[in-house]
N, C-alpha and C positions, 0 to 999 in steps of 0.2 A: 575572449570570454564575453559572454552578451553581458550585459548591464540591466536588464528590463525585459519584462515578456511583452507579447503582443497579442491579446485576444480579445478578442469582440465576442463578450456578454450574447450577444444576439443570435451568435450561430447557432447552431444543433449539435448537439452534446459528438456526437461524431466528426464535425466540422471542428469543432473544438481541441479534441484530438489530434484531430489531423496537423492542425496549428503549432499543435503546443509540443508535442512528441519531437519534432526536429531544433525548435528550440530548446528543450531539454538535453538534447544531444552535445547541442552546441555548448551550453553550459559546464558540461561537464568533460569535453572533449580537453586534453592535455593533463587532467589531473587525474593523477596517482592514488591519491587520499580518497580511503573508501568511505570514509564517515564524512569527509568535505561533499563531497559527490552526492551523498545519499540525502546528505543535508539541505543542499541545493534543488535536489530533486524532491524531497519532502513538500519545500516550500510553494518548489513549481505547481507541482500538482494542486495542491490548496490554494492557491493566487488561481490559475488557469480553470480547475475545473469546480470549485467553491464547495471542497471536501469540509464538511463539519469537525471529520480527524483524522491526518493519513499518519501512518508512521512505519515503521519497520522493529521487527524482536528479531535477534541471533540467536542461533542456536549457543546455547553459551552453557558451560555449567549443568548439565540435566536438566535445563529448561529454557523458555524463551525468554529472554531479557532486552529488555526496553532500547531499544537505538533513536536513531535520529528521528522527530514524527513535528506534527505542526496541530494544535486544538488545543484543547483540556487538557489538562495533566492527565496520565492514566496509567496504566497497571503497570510497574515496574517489571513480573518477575511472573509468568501463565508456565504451569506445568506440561508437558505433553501430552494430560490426557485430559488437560481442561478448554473450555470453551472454544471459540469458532478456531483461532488461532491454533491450538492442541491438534484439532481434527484437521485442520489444513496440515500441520508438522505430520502427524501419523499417517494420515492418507497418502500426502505427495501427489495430492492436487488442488486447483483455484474451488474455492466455493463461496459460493452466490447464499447469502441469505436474505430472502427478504424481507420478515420478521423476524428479528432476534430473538423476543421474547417465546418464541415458537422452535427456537433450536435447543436440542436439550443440552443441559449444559455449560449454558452460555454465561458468561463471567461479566459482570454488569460493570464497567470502569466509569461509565459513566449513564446515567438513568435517562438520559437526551437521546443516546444512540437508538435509531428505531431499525436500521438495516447495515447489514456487511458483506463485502467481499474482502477475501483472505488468497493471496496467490504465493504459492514457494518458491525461492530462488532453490532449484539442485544442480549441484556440482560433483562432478565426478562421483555419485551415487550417495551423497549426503544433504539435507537441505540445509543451505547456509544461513538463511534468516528466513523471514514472511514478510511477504506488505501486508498491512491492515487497514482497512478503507472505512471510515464508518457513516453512516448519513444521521441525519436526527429526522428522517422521511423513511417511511414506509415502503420498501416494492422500490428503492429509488437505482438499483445496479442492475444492469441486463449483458447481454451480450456484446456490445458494443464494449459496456468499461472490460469486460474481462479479456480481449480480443487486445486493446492498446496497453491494457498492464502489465496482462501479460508482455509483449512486445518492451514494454519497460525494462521486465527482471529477464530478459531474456540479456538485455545489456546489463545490469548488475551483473547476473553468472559470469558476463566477460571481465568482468575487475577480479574476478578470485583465480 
């Protein structure tokens, strides 16, 4: 089990990545525990790529409820047919916002957040949770993050 991440601030948000994605691997490589795992990987991601708030909501109950995440406190408990979250669960696909304030709908957990991307874990034709990515920067998620988050929940789906 690694003890410590390794990134160098300096690289490029892709080189970053690159870094950090097999470290995360390694972390969570031998455990079973899907909330130990998610929890580790929460943190990574916000240590490695200086997320303002990552976390994860399960499909739980008729609606998404709060899992493992690392920032501000924030929303326990997003409807399916509420904000960025909602629309990622109902679509069944990653979405890129780059102004929240501009998406309709969007459930304010916290007034800091200025952009998000939303990606769903599906498994055998149901979505098991979402990552929620949030920036307090404007325009700050492009291709590159949704390319290795993707690549992320692609290893979540493999714990379920």
């Amino acid at each position: 089990m690694a003890e410590s991440l390794i990134i160098d601030q300096n690289l490029s948000k892709e080189e970053k990545y690159k870094a950090l994605v097999p470290q995360i691997e390694a972390l969570v490589t031998g455990e079973t525990d899907l909330i130990a795992n998610l929890s580790n990987m929460m943190a990574a991601l916000r240590q490695g790529m200086g997320f303002f708030w990552v976390g994860v909501y399960f499909n739980k109950e008729g609606q998404l409820v709060l899992g493992p995440f690392q920032g501000p406190v924030a929303c326990t408990r997003i409807p399916y047919h509420k904000g960025v979250c909602g629309a990622c669960y109902t679509r069944r696909e990653t979405i890129l916002v780059p102004d929240v304030e501009a998406f309709p709908g969007h459930i304010a957990c916290s007034s800091d957040s200025k952009s998000e991307i939303v990606i769903p874990v599906i498994k055998d034709g149901e979505v098991k949770l979402v990552l929620d990515v949030d920036s307090d920067k404007l325009n700050d998620f492009d291709e590159v993050d949704q390319k290795y988050l993707e690549q992320l929940m692609k290893l979540v789906e493999s714990w379920y």
